[in-house]
C-alpha positions in Angstrom: 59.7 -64.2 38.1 58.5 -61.5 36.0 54.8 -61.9 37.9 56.1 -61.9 41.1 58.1 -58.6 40.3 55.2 -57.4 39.0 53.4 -57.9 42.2 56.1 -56.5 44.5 56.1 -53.1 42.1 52.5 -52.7 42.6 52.7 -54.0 46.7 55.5 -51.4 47.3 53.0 -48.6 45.0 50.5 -49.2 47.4 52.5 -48.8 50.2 53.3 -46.0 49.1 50.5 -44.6 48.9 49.2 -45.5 51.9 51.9 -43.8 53.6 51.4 -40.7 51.5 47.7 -40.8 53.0 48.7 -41.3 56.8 51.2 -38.5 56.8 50.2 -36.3 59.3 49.4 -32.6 57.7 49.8 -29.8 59.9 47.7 -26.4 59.8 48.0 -22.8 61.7 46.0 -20.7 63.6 47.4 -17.8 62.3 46.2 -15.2 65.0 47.8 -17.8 67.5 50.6 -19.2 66.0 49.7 -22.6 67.2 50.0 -25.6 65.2 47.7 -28.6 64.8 48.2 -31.6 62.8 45.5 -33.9 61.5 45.9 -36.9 59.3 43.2 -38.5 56.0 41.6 -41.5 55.9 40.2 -43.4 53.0 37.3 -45.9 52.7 35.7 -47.7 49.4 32.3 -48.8 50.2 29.5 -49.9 47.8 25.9 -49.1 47.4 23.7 -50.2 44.8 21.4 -47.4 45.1 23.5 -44.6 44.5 26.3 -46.0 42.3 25.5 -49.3 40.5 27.6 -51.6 43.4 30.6 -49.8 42.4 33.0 -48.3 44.8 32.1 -44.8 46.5 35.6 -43.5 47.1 35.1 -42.0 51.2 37.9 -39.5 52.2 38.1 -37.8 55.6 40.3 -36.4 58.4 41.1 -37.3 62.1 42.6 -34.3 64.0 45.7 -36.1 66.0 45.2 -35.4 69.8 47.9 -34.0 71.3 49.0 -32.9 74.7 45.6 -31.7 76.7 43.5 -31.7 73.7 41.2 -34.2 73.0 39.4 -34.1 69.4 37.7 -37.9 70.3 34.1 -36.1 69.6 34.9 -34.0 66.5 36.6 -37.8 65.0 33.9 -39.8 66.1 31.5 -37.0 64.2 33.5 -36.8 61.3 33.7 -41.1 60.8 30.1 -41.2 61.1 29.6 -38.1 58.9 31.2 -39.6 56.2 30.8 -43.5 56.4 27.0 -43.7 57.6 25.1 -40.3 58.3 24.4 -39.8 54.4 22.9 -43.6 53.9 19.4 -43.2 55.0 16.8 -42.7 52.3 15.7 -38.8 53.6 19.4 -38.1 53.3 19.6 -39.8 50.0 16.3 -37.7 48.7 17.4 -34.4 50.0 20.7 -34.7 48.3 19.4 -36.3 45.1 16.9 -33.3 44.8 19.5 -30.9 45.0 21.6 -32.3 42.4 18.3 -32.7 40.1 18.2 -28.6 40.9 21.7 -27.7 40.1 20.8 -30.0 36.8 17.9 -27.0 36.4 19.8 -24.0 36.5 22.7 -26.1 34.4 20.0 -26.2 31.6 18.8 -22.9 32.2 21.7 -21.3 31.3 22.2 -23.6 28.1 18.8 -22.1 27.5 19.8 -19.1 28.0 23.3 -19.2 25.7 21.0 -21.6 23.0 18.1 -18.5 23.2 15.9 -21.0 23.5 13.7 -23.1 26.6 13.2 -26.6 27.8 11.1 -26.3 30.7 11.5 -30.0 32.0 14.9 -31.7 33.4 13.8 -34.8 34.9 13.2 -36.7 31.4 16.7 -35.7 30.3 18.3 -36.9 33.0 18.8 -41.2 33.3 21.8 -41.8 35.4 23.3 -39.5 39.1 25.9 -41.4 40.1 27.8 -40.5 43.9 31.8 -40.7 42.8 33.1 -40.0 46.1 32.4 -38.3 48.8 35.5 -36.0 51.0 35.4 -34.6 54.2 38.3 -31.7 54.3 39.7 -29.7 56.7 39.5 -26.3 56.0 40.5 -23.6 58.8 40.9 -23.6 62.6 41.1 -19.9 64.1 39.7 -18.6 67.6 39.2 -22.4 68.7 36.7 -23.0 65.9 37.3 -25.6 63.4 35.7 -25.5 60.0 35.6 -28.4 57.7 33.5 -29.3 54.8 31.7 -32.4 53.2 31.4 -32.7 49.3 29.0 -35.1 47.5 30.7 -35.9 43.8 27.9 -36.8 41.6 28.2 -37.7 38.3 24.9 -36.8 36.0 24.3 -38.7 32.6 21.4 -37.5 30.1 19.7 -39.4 27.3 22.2 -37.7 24.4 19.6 -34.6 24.1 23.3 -32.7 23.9 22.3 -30.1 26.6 25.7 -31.6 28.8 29.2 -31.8 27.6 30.4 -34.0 24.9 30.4 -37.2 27.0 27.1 -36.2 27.6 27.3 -36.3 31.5 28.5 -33.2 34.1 29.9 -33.0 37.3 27.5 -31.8 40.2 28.8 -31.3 43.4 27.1 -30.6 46.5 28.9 -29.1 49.5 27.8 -28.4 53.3 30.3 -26.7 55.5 30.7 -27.5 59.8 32.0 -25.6 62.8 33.1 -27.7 65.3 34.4 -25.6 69.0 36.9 -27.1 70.5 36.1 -26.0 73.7 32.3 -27.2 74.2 33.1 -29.9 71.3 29.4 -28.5 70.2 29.3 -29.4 66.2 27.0 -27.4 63.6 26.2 -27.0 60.1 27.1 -23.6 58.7 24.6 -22.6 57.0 21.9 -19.8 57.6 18.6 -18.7 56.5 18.8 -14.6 56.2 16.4 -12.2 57.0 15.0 -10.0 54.0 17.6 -6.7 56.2 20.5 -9.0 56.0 19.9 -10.1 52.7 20.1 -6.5 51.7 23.0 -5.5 54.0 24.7 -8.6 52.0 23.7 -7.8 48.4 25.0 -4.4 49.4 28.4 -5.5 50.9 29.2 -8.1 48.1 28.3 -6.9 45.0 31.9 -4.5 44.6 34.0 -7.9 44.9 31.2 -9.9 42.6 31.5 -7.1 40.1 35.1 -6.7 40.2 35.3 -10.9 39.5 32.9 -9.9 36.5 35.4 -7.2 35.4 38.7 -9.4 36.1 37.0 -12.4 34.2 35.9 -10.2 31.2 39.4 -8.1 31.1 41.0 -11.9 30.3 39.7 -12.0 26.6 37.6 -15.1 27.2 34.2 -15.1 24.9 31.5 -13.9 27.7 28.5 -16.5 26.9 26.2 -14.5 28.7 28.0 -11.5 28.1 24.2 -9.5 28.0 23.8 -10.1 32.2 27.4 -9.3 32.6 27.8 -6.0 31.1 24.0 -4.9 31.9 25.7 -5.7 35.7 28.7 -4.0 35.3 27.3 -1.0 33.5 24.4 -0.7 36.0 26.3 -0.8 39.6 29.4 1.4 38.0 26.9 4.0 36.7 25.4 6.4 38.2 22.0 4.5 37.6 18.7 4.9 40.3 18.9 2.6 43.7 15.7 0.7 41.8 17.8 -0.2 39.4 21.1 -1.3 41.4 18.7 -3.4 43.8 17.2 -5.3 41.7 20.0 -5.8 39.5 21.9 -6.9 42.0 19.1 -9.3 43.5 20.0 -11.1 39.9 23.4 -12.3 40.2 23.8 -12.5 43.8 21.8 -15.2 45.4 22.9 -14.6 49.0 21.1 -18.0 50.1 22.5 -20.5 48.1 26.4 -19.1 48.6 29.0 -20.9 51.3 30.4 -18.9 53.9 33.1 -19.7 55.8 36.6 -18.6 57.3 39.9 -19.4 55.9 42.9 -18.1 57.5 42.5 -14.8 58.3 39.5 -13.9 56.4 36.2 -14.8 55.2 35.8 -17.4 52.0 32.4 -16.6 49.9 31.8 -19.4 47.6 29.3 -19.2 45.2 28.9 -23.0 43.9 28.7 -24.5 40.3 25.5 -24.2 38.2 23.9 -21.9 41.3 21.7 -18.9 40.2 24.7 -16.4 41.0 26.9 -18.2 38.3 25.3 -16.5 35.4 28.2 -14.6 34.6 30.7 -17.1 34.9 29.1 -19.6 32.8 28.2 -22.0 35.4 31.5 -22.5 37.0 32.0 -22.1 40.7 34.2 -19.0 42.0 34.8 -17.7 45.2 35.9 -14.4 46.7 38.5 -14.0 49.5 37.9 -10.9 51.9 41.0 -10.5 54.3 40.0 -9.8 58.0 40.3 -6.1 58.0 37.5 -5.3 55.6 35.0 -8.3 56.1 34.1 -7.7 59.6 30.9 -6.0 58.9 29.8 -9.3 56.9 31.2 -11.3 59.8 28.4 -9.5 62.5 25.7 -11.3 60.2 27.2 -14.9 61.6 26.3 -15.5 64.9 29.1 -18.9 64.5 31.5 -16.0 63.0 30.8 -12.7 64.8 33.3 -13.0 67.6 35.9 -13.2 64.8 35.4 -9.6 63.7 36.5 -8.9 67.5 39.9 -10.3 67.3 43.3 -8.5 68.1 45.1 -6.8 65.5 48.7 -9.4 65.9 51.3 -7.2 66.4 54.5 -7.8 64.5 57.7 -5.9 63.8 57.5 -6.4 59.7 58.9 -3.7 57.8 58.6 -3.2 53.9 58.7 -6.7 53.9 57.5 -8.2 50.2 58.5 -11.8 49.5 58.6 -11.2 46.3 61.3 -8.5 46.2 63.3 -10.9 48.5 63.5 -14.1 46.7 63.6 -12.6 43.0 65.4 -9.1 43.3 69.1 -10.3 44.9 70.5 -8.3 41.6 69.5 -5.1 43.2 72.6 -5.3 45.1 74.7 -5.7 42.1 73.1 -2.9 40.0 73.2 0.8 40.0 69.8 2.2 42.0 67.0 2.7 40.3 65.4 6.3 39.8 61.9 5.3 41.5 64.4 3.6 44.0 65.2 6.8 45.5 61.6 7.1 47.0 62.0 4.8 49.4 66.2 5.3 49.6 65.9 9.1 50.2 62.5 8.4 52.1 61.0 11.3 49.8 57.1 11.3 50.7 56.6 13.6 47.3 54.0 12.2 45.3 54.5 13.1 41.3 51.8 11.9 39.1 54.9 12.2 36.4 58.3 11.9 35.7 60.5 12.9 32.4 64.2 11.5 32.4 66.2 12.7 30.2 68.7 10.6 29.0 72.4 12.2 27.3 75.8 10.6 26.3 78.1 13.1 27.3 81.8 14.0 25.8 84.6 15.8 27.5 84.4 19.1 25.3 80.8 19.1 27.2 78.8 18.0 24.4 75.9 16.1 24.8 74.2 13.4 22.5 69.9 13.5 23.4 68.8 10.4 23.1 65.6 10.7 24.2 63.2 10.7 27.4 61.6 8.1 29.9 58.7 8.9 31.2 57.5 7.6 34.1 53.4 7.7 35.1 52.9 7.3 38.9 49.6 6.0 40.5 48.7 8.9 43.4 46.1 6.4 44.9 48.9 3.8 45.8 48.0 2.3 49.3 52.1 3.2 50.0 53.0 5.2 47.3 57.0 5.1 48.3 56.9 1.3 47.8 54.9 1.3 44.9 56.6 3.9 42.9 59.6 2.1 43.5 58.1 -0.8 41.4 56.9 1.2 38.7 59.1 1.0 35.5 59.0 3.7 32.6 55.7 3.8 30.5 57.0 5.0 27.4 59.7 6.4 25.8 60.2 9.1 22.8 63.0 10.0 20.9 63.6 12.1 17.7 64.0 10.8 14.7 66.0 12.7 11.9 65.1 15.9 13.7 61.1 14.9 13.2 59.2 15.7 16.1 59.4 13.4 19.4 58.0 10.1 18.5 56.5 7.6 21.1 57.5 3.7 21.9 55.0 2.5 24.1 56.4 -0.1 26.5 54.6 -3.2 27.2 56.3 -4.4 31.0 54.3 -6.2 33.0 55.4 -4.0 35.9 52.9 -1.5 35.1 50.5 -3.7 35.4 51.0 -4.6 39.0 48.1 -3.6 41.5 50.1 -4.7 44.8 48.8 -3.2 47.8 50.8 -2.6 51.3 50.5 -1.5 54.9 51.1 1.5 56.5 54.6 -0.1 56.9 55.1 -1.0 53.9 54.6 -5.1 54.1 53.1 -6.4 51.2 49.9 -7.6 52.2 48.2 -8.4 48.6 49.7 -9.1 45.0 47.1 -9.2 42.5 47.6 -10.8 39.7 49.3 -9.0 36.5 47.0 -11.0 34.1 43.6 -10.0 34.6 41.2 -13.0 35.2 43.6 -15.6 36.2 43.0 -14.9 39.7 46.3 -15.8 40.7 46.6 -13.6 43.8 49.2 -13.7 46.5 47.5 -12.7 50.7 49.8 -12.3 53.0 49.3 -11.9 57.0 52.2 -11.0 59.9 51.9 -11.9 63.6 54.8 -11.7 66.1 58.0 -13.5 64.5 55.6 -15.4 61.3 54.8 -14.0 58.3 51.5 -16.3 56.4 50.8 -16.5 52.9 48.5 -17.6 50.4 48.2 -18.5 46.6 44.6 -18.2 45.4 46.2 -19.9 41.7 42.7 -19.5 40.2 41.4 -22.1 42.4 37.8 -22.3 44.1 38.4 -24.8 46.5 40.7 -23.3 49.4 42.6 -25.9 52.0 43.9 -24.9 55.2 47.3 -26.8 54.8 48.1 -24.5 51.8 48.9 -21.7 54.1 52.4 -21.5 54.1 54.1 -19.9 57.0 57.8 -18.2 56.8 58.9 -17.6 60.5 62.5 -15.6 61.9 64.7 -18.0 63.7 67.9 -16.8 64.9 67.1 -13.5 62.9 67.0 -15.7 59.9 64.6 -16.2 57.6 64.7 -19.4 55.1 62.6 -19.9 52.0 62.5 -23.1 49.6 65.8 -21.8 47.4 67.5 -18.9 50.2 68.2 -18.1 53.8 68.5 -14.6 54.8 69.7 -12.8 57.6 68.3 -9.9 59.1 69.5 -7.4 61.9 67.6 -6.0 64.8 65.7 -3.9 63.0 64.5 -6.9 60.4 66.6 -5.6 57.5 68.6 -8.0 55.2 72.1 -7.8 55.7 72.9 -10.9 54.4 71.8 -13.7 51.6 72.8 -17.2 51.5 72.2 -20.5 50.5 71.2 -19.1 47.3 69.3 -22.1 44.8 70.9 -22.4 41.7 73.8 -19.4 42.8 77.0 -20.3 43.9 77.5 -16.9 45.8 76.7 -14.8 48.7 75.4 -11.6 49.6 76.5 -9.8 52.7 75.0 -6.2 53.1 75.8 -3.5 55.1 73.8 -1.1 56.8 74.7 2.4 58.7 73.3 3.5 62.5 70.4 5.0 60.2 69.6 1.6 58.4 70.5 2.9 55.4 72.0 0.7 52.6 75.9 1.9 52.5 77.5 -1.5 51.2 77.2 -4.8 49.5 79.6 -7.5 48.8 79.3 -10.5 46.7 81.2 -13.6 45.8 84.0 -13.2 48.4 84.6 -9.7 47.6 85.0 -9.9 44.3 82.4 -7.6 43.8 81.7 -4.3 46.0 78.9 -1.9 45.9 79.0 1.5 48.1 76.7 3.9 48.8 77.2 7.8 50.9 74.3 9.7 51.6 74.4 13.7 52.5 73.0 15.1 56.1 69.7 14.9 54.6 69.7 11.4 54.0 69.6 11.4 50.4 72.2 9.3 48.0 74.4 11.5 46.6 77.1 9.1 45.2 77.4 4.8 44.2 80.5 2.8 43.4 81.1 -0.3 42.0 84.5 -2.0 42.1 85.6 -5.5 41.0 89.0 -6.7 42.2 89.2 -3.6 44.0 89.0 -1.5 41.2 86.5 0.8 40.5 84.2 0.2 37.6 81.4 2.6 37.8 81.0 6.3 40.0 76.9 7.5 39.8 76.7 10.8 41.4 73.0 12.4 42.3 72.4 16.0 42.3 70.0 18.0 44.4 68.4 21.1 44.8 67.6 23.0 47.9 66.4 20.4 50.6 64.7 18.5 47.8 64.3 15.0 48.5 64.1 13.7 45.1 67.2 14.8 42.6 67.1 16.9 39.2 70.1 15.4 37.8 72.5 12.1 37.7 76.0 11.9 35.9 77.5 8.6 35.5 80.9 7.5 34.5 81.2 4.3 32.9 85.5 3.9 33.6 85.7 0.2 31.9 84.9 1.8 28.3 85.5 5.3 29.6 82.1 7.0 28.5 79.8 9.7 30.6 75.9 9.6 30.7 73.8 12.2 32.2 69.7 11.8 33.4 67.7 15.2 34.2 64.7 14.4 36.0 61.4 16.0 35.6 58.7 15.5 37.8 55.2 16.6 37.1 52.9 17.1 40.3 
């Protein structure tokens, strides 16, 4: 009984996963909005030549056909691609050479880390091994279809201790395809350059290779070849001689042996494991992702690719729309306003580089208790400086002590550390990521009704089905833990269906779209705001159970967008608080 059980465990497992593997997986053009689904297949095949007669695990896709289209070519390509084109013995040298040459540049830099040089590879190396090999889907935009193949080899050596501790690596060799839907016409991406565009490349990559270099430094991790990296960094941030920049940069960019290809709504370039231009990450692969806006000039170099840097700007009616200030900030309703909130409240297009607040406890016989000041350091380069000040927390704060002279507390928020970059409408379009190095980046992307976005999450192997897409139905909006609803002129004025809350949000808006109420938990809580005939906040409430808990009054000079002072009264314990404000420009 217990083997038949057993047996019905594993039967039901399997089916499981079989399932999991037919599920159809569906993708976006994102400068269409159309959809297309596609579905894996797996295969285990043997072949004594390349793996001992143990099982090469085969994945690949199908793209479904649906409605007029017709992707019986592009299937047919792919099952032969991965189940037969790779079994003939030039196929099997080619690749077997270039795994014996990412083996080289493997020992090379060991060499290099060991100061020291072992010229010859081939005696150190008794086992490659094919694992598996995948076919992925990777991006569909402008009727192209990209999609790559991956060769999994595993390399033993003789125990000379030049690999890891199991003394055996992981080499894997990747070609990338573009398949038109249209003409059905299939090719390889790849490309031989010309010595100009070569140069134009070197010159149009090496700002996002040296600012990996600088991320990947800036994370603390011991730089093994920390000699090329700075003489990199030091020599393109200088102001050294052209001579110098070109051939420095001819070291750690090896246009030829990189990937290109699109993802989304920009260009991937993937510089692959143990490759000459992985000096100065210690062999591992990395990649860079350059949004459609600023790689169109590399695009022109891809005949495949050039009539992508020709595509219509979507047109969308996003406004200072970031996801992240929607799903984690819903206690901005239920607080007093920031401050830096004011620059976007108030609409105040000043630009301080500084700020002093002044904080005071104040007593009815008009005496004030100093406490200290907040002060506030503003970045003037901002892509939308009203947005990003409105982020930006205090950077220290100094107080007396025993009538001493001011002393300083730094503060260490990871606000400050925040390099998000917006539109000219405020939309969050990047969100780099607050720890240097970990490359978790956020790319977002808006078209009509649809917003798109991407998580790098340190990875350097980018899937098309990991675009998510967040679309307004019914002038709602749903993520994975809310629902919001917006008015005509996509503002929130309204939260629900909050994860892990047991509460709405309903939020009010005047004929200006300025915030003037919130109300939360069936109006147990209220929040008001009144603006003057400038448009600037002059006054908050809170109330609970109708009563008021809180008055916040701002005070203004002249036409002055931005205030000079703030009196607060506290009326559940009764007590005053005053802030001047100082700005520096």
């Amino acid at each position: 009984m217990k083997i038949i059980l057993r047996f019905l465990i594993l039967l039901l497992l399997l089916m499981q996963a079989i399932k999991g593997l037919a599920q159809n997986k569906t993708v976006f053009d994102v400068f269409s909005n159309r959809e297309y689904t596609y579905n894996n297949k797996y295969k285990e095949i043997k072949d004594a030549e390349l793996n001992l007669n143990r099982e090469i695990e085969i994945n690949y896709f199908a793209m479904r056909n649906e409605g007029a289209d017709d992707y019986n070519t592009l299937n047919a390509f792919i099952e032969k691609l991965a189940l037969f084109a790779w079994k003939d013995d030039k196929r099997k040298f080619e690749l077997h050479n270039q795994v014996k040459a990412r083996v080289g540049n493997y020992l090379d830099q060991v060499n290099r880390k060991n100061s020291g040089y072992y010229n010859s590879y081939d005696s150190d190396i008794n086992l490659i091994e094919l694992k598996s090999i995948d076919i992925d889907f990777v991006s569909i935009c402008n009727n192209k279809i990209t999609f790559k193949q991956n060769f999994e080899y595993k390399v033993a050596s003789n125990g000379s201790g030049y690999y890891n501790n199991n003394n055996e690596i992981e080499i894997n060799i990747t070609e990338y395809f573009v398949a038109d839907c249209f003409s059905e016409s299939i090719s390889a991406l790849k490309k031989v350059f010309n010595q100009a565009e070569i140069k134009s490349l070197e010159n149009l990559l090496t700002p996002y290779v040296l600012q990996y270099v600088n991320d990947w430094k800036s994370d603390g991790e011991e730089n093994e070849n920390e000699e090329t990296a700075s003489d990199v960094n030091e020599e393109n941030t200088s102001a050294s001689t052209p001579q110098k920049q070109k051939a420095n940069n001819r070291g750690i960019i090896d246009v030829q042996a990189a990937n290109y290809y699109w993802y989304g709504w920009g260009l991937i370039i993937e510089f692959p494991a143990y490759s000459k231009s992985t000096f100065v990450s210690q062999g591992s692969s990395y990649d860079i992702f350059i949004p459609y806006d600023e790689c169109k000039s590399i695009l022109e170099i891809f005949p495949m690719y050039a009539s992508f840097s020709k595509l219509a700007k979507p047109l969308h009616q996003f406004s200072n729309f970031d996801y992240f200030d929607i799903i984690n900030n819903y206690g901005k309703y239920r607080q007093e306003p920031k401050i830096t909130s004011l620059f976007l409240m108030n609409n105040a297009n000043n630009k301080p580089k500084k700020l002093t607040v002044g904080s005071y406890q104040t007593f009815k016989d008009n005496k004030k208790n100093y406490r200290g000041d907040f002060v506030y350091e503003f970045n003037l380069n901002a892509s939308n400086f009203q947005k990003v000040a409105e982020q930006t927390n205090y950077s220290y704060f100094t107080e007396k002590d025993n009538d001493k002279p001011n002393s300083k507390k730094r503060i260490n928020t990871t606000e400050n550390k925040k390099n998000d970059v917006y539109d000219d409408k405020g939309n969050l379009m990047i969100r780099k990521a607050e720890k240097p190095g970990t490359r978790n980046d956020y790319y977002y992307f808006y078209n009509e009704n649809n917003c798109y976005y991407i998580n790098t999450n340190g990875r350097s192997n980018y899937r098309e089905d990991e675009i998510k897409k967040i679309s307004f139905i019914n002038n709602e909006l749903c993520f994975h833990d809310v629902c919001l609803s917006f008015n005509k002129n996509k503002q929130v004025d309204a939260i629900k269906s909050i994860k892990y809350e047991h509460n709405d949000v309903e939020i009010g808006f005047d004929e200006k779209d300025r915030l003037i109420e919130a109300h939360v938990e069936n109006d147990r809580y209220n929040y008001f705001y009144q603006y003057d005939e400038f448009g600037r906040l002059i006054k908050y409430y809170y109330y609970e159970f109708q009563r008021m808990e809180k008055e916040v009054e701002y005070f203004y000079q002249d036409q002055n967008l931005l205030p000079f002072l703030q009196k607060k009264h506290t009326l559940t314990n009764d007590t005053f608080e005053e802030e001047t404000y100082d700005w520096e420009y």
